[in-house]
C-alpha positions in Angstrom: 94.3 71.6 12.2 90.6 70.8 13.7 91.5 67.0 14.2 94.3 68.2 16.3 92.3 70.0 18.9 91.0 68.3 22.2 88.6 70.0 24.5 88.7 69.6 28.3 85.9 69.8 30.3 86.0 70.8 33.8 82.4 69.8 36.0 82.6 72.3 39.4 80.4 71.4 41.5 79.3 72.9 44.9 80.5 71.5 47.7 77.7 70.9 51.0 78.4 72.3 54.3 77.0 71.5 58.0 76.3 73.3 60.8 77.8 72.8 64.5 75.5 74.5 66.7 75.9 72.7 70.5 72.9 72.8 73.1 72.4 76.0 75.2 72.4 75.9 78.8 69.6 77.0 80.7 69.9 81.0 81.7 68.2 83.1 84.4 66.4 86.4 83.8 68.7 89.4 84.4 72.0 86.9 83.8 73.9 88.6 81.0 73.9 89.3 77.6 75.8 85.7 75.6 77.3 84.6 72.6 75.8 81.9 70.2 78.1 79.3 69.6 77.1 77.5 66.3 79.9 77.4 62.9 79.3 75.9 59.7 82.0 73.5 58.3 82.6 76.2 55.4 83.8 78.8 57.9 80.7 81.1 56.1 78.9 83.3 59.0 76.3 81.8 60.9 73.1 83.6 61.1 70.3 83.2 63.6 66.9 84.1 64.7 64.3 83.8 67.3 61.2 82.7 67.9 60.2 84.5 70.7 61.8 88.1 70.9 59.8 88.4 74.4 62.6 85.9 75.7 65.5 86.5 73.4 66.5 89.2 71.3 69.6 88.5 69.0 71.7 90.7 67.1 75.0 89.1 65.5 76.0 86.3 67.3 74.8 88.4 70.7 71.7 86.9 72.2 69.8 89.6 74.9 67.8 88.1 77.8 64.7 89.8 78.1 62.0 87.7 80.0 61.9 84.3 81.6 60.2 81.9 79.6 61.6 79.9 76.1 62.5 80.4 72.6 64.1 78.6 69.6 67.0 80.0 68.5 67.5 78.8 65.2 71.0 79.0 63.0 71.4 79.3 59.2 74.1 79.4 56.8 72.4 80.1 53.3 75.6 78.9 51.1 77.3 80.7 48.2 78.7 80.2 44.8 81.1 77.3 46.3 78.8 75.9 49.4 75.0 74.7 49.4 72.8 76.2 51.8 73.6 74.1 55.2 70.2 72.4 56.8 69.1 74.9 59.8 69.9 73.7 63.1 67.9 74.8 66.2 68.4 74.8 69.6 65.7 75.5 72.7 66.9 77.8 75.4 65.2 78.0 78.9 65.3 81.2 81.1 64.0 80.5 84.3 62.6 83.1 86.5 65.3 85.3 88.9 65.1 84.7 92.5 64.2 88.3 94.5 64.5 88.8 98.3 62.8 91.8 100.6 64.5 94.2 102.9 62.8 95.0 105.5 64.0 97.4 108.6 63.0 96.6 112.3 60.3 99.2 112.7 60.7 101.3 115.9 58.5 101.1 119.0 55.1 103.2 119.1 52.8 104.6 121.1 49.1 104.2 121.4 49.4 108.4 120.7 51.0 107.4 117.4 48.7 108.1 114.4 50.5 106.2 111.8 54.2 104.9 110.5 55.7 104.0 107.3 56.8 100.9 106.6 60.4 101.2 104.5 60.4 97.3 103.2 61.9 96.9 99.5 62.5 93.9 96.9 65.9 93.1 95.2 63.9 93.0 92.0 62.5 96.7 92.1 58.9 95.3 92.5 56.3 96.9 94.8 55.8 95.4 98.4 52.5 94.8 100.3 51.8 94.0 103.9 50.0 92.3 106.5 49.0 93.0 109.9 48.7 89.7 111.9 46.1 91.1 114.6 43.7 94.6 112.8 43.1 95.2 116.6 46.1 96.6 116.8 47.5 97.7 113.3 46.2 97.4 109.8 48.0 98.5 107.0 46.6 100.5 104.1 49.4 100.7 100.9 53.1 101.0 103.1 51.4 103.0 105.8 50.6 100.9 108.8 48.1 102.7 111.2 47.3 102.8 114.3 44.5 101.1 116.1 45.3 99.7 120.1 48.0 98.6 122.6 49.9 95.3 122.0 52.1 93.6 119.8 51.3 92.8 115.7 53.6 91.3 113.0 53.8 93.1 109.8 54.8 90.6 107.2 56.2 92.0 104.1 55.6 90.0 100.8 55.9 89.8 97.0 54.5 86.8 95.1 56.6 87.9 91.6 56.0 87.9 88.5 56.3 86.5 85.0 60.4 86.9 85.6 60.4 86.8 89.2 60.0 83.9 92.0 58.1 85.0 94.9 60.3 86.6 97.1 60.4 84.8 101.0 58.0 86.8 103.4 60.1 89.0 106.0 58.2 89.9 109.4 58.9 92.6 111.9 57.0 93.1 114.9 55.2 96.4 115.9 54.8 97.1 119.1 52.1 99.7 120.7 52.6 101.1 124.1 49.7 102.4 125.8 49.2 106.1 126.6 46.0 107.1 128.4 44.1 110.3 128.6 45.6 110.5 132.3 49.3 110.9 131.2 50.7 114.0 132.0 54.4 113.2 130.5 54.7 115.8 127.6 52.1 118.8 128.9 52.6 118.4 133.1 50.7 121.3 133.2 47.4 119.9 131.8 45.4 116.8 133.2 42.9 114.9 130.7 39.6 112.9 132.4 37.5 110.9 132.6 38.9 107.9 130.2 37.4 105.8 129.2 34.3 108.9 128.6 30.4 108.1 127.8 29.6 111.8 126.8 32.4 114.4 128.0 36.0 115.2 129.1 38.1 117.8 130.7 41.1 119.3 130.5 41.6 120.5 133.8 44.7 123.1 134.3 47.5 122.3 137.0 47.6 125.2 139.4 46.4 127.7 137.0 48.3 127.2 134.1 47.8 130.0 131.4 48.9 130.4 127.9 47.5 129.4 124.0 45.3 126.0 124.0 43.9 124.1 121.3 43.0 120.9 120.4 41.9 118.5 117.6 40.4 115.2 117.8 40.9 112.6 114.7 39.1 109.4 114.7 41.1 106.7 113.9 40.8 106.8 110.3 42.8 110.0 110.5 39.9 112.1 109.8 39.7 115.1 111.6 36.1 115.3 113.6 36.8 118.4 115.8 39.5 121.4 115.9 39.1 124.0 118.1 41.6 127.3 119.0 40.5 128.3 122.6 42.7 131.1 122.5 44.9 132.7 126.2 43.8 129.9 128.9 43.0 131.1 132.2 40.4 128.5 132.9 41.2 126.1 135.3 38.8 123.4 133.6 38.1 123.4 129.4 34.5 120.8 128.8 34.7 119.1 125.6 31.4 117.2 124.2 32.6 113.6 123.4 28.3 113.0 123.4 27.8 113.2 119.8 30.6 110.8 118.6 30.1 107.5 117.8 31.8 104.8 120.6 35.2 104.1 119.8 39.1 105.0 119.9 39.9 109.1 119.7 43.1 110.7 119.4 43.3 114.4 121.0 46.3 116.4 120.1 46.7 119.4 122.3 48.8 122.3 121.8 49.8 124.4 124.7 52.5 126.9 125.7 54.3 126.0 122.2 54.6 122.3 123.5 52.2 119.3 122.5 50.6 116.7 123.5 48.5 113.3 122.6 46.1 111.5 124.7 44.2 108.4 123.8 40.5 108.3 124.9 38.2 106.2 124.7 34.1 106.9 124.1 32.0 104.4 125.7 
């Protein structure tokens, strides 16, 4: 009958949760790709999310270095039918910059008659390189080419001050030495003899014993720039005049061409 039945009443009621999530240890930029740590006292998945993709990029559990700098990873756990939603829990990660060095080969003796070199330095990070000449008067460098400008000895520092994820690297140094070569060297063309040097309006290249055969010449400045180039053709003269007189005073570089063989002389307009 109705006064014989007893109703029971059963209250569920969710149960709360908490979240574990320990400290993160600072990183470096370029260390790794690492797992997030944090679990809820449910055993429900852990989501996060950052505040600063620029430093940290997460997907999963799988956080993604990508720049030096900080962000707040922050871990959730919204609940379900059996668990509230846990209280977020955040933690601060640091990447610091990476260190970088420069490699930088010992750079091979020159000569006055040399125009230019390439300088072959590199940084462990991949970032561009710059120089500096320690004395212009006798190399300055323009981008990685170093050119030429007197006898005597310079350091070429290479350098990189970094970035936003790199520490500037330590500067490397290599000497660069310059050997003179004066109009009166007869080392590579015997057969020809260059004078006067230092000049104040002409020069001469004077044949030895009556050299013949295909002579020409061409005279840079020493910005490289070509300011004369002339083909004298067979050469049965035993003296060729050049006009140095309408050239500004300074350093000249003549490369001669003879008998399939060349030459460089240094001169000097005074």
């Amino acid at each position: 009958t109705v006064g014989n039945i007893t109703r029971l009443s059963v209250d569920l009621t969710k149960s709360p949760q908490t979240i574990n999530f320990p400290e993160i240890a600072a990183k470096t930029f370029g260390s790794p790709a690492f797992a997030l740590p944090a679990s809820s006292t449910s055993g429900l998945p852990v989501t996060y999310e950052s505040s600063n993709e620029n430093v940290v990029k997460i997907e999963g559990n799988t956080a993604t270095i990508t720049g030096a700098g900080s962000a707040t990873i922050t871990a959730r756990q919204t609940g379900n039918e059996y668990y509230f939603q846990a209280v977020a829990v955040t933690r601060v990660v640091s990447i610091e910059k990476a260190d970088q060095c420069i490699f930088f080969n010992t750079i091979p003796g020159l000569t006055t008659s040399d125009l230019s070199i390439k300088l072959d330095a590199s940084s462990s990070s991949g970032l561009n390189v710059y120089y500096l000449s320690s004395d212009a008067a006798i190399a300055v460098v323009e981008g990685d080419i170093a050119i030429i400008k007197g006898e005597g000895e310079t350091s070429i520092t290479a350098y990189q001050n970094g970035n936003e994820n790199f520490n500037a690297a330590f500067p490397v140094s290599k000497i660069l030495k310059v050997n003179v070569i004066t109009g009166n060297e007869h080392t590579n063309l015997p057969s020809l003899h260059v004078y006067p040097n230092p000049t104040t309006s002409k020069i001469f290249i004077q044949a030895n014993s009556k050299a013949s055969g295909r002579l020409s010449y061409t005279i840079y400045n020493l910005n490289n720039a070509i300011v004369s180039s002339v083909e004298v053709g067979t050469f049965y003269e035993d003296k060729l005049e050049i006009d140095f007189s309408g050239y500004a005073k300074g350093i000249y570089i003549v490369l001669l061409r003879h008998n399939g063989t060349q030459s460089v002389k240094k001169i000097v307009k005074i």
